[in-house]
C-alpha positions as MATLAB code, in Angstrom:
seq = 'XXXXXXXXXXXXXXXXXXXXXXXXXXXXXXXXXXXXXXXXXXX';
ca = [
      67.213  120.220  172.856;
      70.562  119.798  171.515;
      71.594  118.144  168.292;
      75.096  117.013  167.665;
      77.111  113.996  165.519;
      78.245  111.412  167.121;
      81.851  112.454  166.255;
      81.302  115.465  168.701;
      79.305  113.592  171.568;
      82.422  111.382  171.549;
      84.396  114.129  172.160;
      82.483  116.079  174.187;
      81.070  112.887  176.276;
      81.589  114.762  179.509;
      79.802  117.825  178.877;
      77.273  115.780  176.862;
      76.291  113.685  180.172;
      76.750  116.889  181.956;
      73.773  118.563  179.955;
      71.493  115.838  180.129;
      71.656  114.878  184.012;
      72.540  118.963  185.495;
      70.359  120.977  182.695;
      67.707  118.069  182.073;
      68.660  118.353  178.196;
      67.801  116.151  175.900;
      70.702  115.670  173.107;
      70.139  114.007  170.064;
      73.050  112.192  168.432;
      72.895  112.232  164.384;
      74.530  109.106  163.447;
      75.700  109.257  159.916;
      73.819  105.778  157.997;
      72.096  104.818  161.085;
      69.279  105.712  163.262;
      69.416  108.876  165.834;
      69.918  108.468  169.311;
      68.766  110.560  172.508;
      70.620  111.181  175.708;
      68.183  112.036  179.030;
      68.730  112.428  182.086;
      67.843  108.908  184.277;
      65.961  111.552  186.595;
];
């Protein structure tokens, strides 16, 4: 599991998706003031 701001998801969007769908990752995304969010894979 992978934690990351939302600053470098947005970046990194690519590789982020990449992680999540090809290496069933999870990835949380710390968003400064507001609530977390998790990328999965659909699969």
């Amino acid at each position: 599991m992978q934690v990351m701001s939302l600053t470098e998801a947005r970046n990194n969007l690519k590789a982020v998706f990449d992680a999540a769908y090809n290496d069933h990752e999870d990835i949380i995304i710390h968003r400064k003031g507001n609530e977390n969010v998790v990328v999965i894979s659909f699969d």
